[in-house]
C-alpha positions in Angstrom: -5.7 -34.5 7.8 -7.6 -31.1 8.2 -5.8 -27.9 7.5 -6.6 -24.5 9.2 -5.5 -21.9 6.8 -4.8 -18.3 8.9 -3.2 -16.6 6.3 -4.6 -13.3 5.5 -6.0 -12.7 1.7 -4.0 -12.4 -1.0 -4.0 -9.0 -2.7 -1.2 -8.0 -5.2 -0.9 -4.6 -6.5 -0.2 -3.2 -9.6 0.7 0.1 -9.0 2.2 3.4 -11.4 5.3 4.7 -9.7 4.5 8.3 -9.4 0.8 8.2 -8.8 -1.2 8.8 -5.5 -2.4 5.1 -4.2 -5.8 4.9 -2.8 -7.7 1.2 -1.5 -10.7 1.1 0.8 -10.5 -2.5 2.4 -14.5 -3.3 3.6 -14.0 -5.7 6.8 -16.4 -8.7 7.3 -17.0 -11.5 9.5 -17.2 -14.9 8.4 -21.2 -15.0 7.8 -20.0 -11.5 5.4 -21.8 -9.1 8.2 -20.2 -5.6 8.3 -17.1 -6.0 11.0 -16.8 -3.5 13.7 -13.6 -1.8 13.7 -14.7 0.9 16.5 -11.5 1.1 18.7 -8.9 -0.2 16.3 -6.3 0.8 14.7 -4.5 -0.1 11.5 -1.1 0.2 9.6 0.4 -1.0 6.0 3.6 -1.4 4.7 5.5 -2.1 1.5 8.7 -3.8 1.7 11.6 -4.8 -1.0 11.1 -8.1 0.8 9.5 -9.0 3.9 12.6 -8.9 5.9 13.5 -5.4 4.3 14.6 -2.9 7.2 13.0 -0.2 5.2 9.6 0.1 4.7 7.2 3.2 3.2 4.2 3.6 5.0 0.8 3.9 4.1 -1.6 6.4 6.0 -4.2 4.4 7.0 -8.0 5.3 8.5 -10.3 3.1 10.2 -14.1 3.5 9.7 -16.7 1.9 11.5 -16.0 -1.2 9.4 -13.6 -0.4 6.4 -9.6 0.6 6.4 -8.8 3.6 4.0 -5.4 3.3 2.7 -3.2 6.1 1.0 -0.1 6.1 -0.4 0.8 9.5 -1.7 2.8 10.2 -4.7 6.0 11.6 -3.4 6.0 8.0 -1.4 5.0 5.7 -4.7 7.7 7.6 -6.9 10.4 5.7 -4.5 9.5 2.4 -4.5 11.3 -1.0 -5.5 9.8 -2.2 -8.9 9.4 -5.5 -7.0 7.8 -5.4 -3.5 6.0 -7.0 -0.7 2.9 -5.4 1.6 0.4 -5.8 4.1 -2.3 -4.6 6.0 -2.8 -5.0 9.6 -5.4 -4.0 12.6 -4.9 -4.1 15.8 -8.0 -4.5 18.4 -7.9 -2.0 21.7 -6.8 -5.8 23.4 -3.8 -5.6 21.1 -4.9 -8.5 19.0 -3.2 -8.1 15.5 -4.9 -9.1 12.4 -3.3 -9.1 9.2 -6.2 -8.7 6.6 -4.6 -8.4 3.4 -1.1 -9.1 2.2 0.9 -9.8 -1.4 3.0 -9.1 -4.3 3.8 -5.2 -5.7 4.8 -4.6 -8.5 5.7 -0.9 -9.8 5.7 0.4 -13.6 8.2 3.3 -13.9 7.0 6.6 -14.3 7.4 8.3 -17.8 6.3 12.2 -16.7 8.1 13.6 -14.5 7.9 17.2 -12.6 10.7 18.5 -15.0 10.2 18.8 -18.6 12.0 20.5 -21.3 9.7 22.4 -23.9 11.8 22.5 -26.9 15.5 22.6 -28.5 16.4 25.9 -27.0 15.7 24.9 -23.3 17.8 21.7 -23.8 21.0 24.1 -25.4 21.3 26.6 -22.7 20.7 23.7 -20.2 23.9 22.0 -21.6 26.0 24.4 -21.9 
């Protein structure tokens, strides 16, 4: 029995919580040409789970045949540990294409905006 396999590629991420997330996706068609995105749009997500009602967003550009992705820091410092993402286009038809889609999974930040310098700072801030 033949099997047509539609799913999109698997990409899982290994990301820093706290850190500014950047991926450039190149888009190609099945003979690896360049893939014209020229009237498309795009969108990504990460989810706790796939079924999460929350999501954080990505920003997400669309060159001639490449999707720019960002996920800023003030966005990566609140997600899960363990998470789910995509990427999607959609053609000017309103065709949807997931390309890429997987596991995340987040190390905690150690630095954070707010440091203490030394003993003194730490006694007046307790008191």
């Amino acid at each position: 029995m033949a099997v047509i396999d539609a799913r999109p590629m698997t990409v899982d991420l290994n990301v820093y919580a706290g850190d500014d997330l950047k991926l450039h996706l190149e888009v190609t068609d099945d003979a690896g040409a360049p893939f014209d995105l020229t009237g498309y749009t795009a969108e990504a997500q990460i989810r706790a789970s796939a079924d999460a009602p929350a999501a954080l967003a990505f920003t997400a550009t669309v060159l001639a045949n490449a999707v720019d992705l960002v996920l800023p820091t003030a966005i990566s410092t609140t997600m899960p540990i363990k998470a789910v993402w995509d990427v999607q286009v959609v053609s000017a038809a309103g065709a949807v294409t997931t390309l890429a889609a997987g596991k995340v999974t987040v190390t905690p930040e150690v630095t954070r905006a707010q440091v203490v310098a030394d003993d003194t700072a730490r006694a007046g801030a307790a008191r």
